[in-house]
C-alpha positions as CSV (number, residue, x, y, z in Angstrom):
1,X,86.1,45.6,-74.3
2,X,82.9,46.0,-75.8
3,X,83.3,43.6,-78.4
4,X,84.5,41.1,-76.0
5,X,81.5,41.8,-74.1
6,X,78.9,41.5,-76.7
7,X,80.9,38.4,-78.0
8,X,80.7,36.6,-74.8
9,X,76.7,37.8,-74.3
10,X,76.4,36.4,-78.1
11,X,78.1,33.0,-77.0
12,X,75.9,32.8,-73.9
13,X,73.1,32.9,-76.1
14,X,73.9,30.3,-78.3
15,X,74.7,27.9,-75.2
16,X,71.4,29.1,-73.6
17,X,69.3,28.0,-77.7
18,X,71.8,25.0,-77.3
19,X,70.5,23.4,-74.4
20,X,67.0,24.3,-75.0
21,X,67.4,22.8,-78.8
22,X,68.9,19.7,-77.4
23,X,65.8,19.4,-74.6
24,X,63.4,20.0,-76.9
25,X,65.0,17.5,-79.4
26,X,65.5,15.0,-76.7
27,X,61.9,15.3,-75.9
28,X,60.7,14.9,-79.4
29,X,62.9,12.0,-79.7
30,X,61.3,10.0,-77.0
31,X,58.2,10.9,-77.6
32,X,58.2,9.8,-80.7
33,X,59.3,6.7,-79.9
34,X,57.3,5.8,-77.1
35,X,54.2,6.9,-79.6
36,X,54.9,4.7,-82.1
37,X,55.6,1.8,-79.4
38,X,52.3,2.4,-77.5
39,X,50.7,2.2,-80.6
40,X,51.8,-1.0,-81.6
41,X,50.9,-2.8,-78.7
42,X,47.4,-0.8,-77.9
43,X,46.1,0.7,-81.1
44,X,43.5,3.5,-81.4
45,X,39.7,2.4,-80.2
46,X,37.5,3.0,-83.2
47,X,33.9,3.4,-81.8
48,X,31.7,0.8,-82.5
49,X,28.6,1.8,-84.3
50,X,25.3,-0.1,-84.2
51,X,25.4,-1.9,-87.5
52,X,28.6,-1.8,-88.3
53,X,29.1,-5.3,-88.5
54,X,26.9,-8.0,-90.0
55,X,27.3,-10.0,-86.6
56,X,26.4,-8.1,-83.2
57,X,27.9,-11.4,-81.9
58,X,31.2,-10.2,-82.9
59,X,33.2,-9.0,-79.5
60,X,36.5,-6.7,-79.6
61,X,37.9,-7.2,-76.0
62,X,41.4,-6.0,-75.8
63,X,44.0,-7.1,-73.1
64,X,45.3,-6.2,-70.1
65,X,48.1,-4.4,-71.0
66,X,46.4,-2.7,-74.2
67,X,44.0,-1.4,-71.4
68,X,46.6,0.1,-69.0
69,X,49.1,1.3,-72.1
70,X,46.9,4.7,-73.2
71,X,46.7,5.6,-69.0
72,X,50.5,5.2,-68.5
73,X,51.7,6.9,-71.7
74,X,49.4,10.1,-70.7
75,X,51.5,9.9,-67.5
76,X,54.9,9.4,-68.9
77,X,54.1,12.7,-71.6
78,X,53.1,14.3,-68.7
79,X,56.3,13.9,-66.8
80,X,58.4,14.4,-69.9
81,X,56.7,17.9,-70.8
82,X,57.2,18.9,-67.0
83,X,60.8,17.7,-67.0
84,X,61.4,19.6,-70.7
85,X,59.6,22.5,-69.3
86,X,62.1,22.5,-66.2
87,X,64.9,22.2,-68.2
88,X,64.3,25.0,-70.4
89,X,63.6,27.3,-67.8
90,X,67.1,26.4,-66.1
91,X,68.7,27.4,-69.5
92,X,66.9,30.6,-69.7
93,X,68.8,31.3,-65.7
94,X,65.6,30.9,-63.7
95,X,66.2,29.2,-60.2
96,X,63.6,26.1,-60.5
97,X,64.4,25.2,-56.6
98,X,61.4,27.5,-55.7
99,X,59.2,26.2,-58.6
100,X,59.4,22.8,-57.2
101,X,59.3,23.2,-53.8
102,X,56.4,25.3,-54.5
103,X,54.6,22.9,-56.9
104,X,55.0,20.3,-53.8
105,X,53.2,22.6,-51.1
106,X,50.5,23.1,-54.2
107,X,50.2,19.3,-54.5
108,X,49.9,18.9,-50.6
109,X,47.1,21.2,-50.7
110,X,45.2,20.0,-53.4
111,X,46.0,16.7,-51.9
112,X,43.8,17.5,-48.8
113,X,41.4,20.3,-50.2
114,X,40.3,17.2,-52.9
115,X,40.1,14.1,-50.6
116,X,37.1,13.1,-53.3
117,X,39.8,13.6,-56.0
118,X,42.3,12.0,-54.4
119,X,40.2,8.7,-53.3
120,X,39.0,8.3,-57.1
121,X,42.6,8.4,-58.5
122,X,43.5,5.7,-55.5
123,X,40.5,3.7,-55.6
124,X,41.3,3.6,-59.5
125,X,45.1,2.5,-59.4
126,X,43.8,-0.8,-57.2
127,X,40.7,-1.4,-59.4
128,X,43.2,-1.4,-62.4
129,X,46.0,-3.6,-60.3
130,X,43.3,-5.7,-59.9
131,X,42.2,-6.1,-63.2
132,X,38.6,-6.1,-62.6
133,X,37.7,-5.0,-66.3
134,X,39.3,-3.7,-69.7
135,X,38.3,-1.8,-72.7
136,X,35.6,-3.8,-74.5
137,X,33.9,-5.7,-71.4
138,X,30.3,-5.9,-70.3
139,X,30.3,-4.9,-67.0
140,X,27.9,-4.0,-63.9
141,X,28.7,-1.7,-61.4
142,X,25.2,-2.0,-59.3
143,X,23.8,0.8,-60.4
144,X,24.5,1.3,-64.2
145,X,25.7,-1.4,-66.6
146,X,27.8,-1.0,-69.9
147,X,30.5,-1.8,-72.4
148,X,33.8,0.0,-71.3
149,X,34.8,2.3,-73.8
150,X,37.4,4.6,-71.5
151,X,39.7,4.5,-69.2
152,X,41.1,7.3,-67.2
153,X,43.3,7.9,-64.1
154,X,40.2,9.0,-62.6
155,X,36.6,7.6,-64.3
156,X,35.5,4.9,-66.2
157,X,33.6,5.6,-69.1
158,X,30.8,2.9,-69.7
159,X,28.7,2.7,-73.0
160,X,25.2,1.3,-72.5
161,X,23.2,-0.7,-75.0
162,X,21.1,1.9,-76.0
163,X,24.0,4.3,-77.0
164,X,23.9,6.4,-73.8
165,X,26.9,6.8,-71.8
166,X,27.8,6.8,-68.0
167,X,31.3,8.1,-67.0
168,X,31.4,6.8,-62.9
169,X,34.4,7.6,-61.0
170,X,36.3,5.3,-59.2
171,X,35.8,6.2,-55.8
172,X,31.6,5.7,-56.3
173,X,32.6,2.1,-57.3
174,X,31.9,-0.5,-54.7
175,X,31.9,-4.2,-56.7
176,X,32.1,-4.3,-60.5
177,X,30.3,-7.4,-61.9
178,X,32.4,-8.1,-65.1
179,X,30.3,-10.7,-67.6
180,X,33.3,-10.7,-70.6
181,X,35.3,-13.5,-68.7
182,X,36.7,-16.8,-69.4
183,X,32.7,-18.2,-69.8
184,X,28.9,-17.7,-69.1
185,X,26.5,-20.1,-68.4
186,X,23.0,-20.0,-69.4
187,X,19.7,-21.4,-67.4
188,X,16.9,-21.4,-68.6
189,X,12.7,-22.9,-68.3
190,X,10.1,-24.4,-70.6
191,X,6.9,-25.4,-69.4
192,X,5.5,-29.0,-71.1
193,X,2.2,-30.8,-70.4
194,X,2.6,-33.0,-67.7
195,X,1.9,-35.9,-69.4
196,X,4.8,-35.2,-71.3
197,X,7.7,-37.5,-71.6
198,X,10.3,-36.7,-70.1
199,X,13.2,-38.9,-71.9
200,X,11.6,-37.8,-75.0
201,X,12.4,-34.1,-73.9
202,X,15.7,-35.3,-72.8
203,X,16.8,-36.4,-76.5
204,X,14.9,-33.6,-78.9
205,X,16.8,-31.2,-76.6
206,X,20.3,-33.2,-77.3
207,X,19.9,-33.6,-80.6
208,X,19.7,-29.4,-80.8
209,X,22.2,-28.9,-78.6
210,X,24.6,-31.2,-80.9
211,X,23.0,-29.4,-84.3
212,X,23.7,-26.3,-83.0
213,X,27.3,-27.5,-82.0
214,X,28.0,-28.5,-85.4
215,X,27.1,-24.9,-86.7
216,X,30.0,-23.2,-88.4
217,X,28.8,-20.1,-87.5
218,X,27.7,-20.7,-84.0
219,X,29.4,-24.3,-82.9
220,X,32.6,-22.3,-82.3
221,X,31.0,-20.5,-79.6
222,X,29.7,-23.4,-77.5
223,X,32.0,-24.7,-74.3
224,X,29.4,-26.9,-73.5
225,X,26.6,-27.8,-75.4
226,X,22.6,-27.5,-74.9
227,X,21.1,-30.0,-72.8
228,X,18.3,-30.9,-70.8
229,X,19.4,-29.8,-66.9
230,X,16.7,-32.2,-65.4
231,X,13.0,-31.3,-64.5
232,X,13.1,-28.1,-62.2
233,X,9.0,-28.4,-60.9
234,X,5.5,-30.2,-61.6
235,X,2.6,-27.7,-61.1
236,X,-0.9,-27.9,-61.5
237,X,-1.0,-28.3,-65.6
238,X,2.7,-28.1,-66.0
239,X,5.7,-29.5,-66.4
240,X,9.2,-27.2,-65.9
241,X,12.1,-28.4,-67.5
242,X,15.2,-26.7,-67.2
243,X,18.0,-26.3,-69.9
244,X,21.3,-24.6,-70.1
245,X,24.7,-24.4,-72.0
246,X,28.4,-22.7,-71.6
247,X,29.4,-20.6,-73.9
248,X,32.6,-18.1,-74.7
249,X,31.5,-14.5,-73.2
250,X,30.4,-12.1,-75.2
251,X,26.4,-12.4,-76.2
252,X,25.0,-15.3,-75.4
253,X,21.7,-14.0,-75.1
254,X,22.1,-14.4,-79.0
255,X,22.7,-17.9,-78.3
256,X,20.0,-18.5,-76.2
257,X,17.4,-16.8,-78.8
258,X,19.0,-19.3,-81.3
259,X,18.3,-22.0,-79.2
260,X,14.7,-21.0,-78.8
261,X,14.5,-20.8,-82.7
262,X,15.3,-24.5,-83.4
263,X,14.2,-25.9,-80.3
264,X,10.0,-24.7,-80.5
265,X,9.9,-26.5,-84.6
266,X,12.0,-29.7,-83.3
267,X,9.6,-30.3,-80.2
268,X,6.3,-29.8,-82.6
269,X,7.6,-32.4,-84.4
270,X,8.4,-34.5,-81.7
271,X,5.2,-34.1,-80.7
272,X,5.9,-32.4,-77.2
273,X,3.8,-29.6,-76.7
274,X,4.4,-26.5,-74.6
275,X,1.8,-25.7,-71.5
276,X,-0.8,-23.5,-71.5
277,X,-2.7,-21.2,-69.7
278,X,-5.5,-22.3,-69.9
279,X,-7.5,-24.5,-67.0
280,X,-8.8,-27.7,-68.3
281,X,-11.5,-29.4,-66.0
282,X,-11.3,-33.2,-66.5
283,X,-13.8,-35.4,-65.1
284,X,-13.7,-39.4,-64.8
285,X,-15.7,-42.2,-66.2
286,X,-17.9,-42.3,-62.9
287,X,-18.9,-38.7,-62.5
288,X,-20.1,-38.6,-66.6
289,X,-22.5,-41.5,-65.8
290,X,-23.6,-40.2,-62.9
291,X,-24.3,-36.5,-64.8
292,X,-26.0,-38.8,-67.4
293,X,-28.4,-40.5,-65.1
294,X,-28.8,-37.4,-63.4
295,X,-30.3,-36.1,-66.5
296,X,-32.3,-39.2,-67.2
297,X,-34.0,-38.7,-64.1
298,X,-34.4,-35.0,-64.5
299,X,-36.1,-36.1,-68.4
300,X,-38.2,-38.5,-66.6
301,X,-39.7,-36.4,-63.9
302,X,-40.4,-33.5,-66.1
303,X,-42.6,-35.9,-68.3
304,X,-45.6,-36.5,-65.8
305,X,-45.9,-32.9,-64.7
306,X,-46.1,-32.0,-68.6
307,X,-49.0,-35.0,-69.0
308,X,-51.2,-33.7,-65.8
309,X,-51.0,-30.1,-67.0
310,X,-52.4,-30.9,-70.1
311,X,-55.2,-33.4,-68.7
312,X,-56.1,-30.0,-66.4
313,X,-56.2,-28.1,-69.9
314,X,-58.7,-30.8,-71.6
């Protein structure tokens, strides 16, 4: 009877290592699996340090669903280590009714102990539904702006220009101005003389814009070309011409400082000449003629007061 006994206790075992091999194994299996296929459609982020490339033009956005793939495969290992976990624990003979039931009331409770918790993670889900940015975009948020470098089920994780970063969660988000989009256009002002002309402007500004659109470096990233919007204002010693091009998101700050760079040599040799500053007083023909004979008569009545002073002296 003993042996029986410590047979069957022996067998029991085994079953018990059994089912706990087979979850464990299972687990590994499709972990595994759903590793390797996450990482073929949404690979690692390598951080992107300043001078890492030769061209800070150069712009690594990633798509939609390489954005979402890293938050929903945290989730899914998440509920496969708390299903594993539950499994094991039914093998070893422990009653998992309570264990859930009691990890429900603990969810209720944290549910409305952490309403700021909770409104981040739901104020995140819709934000990401919406699409309103992915890893790699410039965005604005009102208050801080950034390159996204993170995202989380319950803050975003924004890398500024000058390497600092702001992680904001989702509930303190109340627009998100996203400038890595489809296109950006570009406006911007140079002041002429005002006796510049205009249709002269017009055509050493196209014949830039078409240059630079010709560029094998550059041209690729022009949707519209440079060009001469039309003159925005006439002030006092001024004249304010407006330009502007569409170009693919990304920098096109860089595009506008090239611009600047080929347009200031091209309108020196046109001849056009950028305002200045300074006031310039202009009189006309009449009022130097009158300062002239103004003078004259000034000259003249001086000379008779100089002769009777001397006659006085003698």
């Amino acid at each position: 009877m003993l042996v029986q006994h410590d047979t069957a206790g022996a067998i029991g075992w085994i079953v018990i290592l059994e089912r706990i091999s087979l979850a464990v194994v299972a687990s590994w299996v499709i972990c595994s699996f759903l590793w390797k296929s996450f990482e073929a459609f949404a690979p690692t982020a390598r951080l992107a340090l300043p001078g890492d490339s030769e061209d800070d033009t150069v712009v690594h956005q990633q798509s939609r669903i390489s954005t979402i793939l890293p938050l929903v495969r945290n989730l899914i290992f998440g509920g496969i280590f708390a299903v594993t976990s539950l499994v094991i624990l039914s093998a070893l003979g422990i009653n998992i009714a309570p264990l859930i039931a009691g990890f429900g009331v603990l969810g209720l409770a944290l549910s409305f102990g952490s309403q700021t918790l909770v409104k981040d993670v739901v104020s995140g889900i819709f934000f990401i539904a919406d699409d309103a940015f992915r890893v790699g975009e410039y965005v604005d948020t009102g208050k801080l702006k950034g390159t996204v470098e993170r995202i989380s089920l319950r803050s975003l994780r924004l890398r500024h220009q000058n390497g600092q970063i702001h992680t904001i969660p989702y509930g303190q988000l109340q627009a998100v101005t996203n400038f890595s989009r489809d296109w950006s256009t570009v406006k911007f002002e140079l002041k002429f003389e005002r006796d510049a002309d205009p249709e002269k402007i017009r055509k050493t500004i196209k014949k830039v814009g078409l240059a630079m659109l010709e560029d094998p470096e550059i041209g690729g990233e022009f949707l519209v070309p440079l060009k001469m919007q039309g003159i925005q204002d006439v002030t006092e010693n001024s004249l304010v011409v407006r330009l502007k091009f569409t170009a693919r998101p990304g920098n096109p700050s860089i595009l506008q400082r090239e611009s600047m760079k080929r347009l200031l040599p091209a309108l020196r040799e046109a001849g056009l000449d950028l305002a200045s500053n300074a006031v310039t007083v202009r009189s006309g023909a009449a009022g130097a003629a009158e300062a002239e004979a103004a003078a004259a008569n000034l000259a003249l009545a001086k000379k008779p007061a100089a002769a009777e002073t001397a006659e006085a002296e003698g």
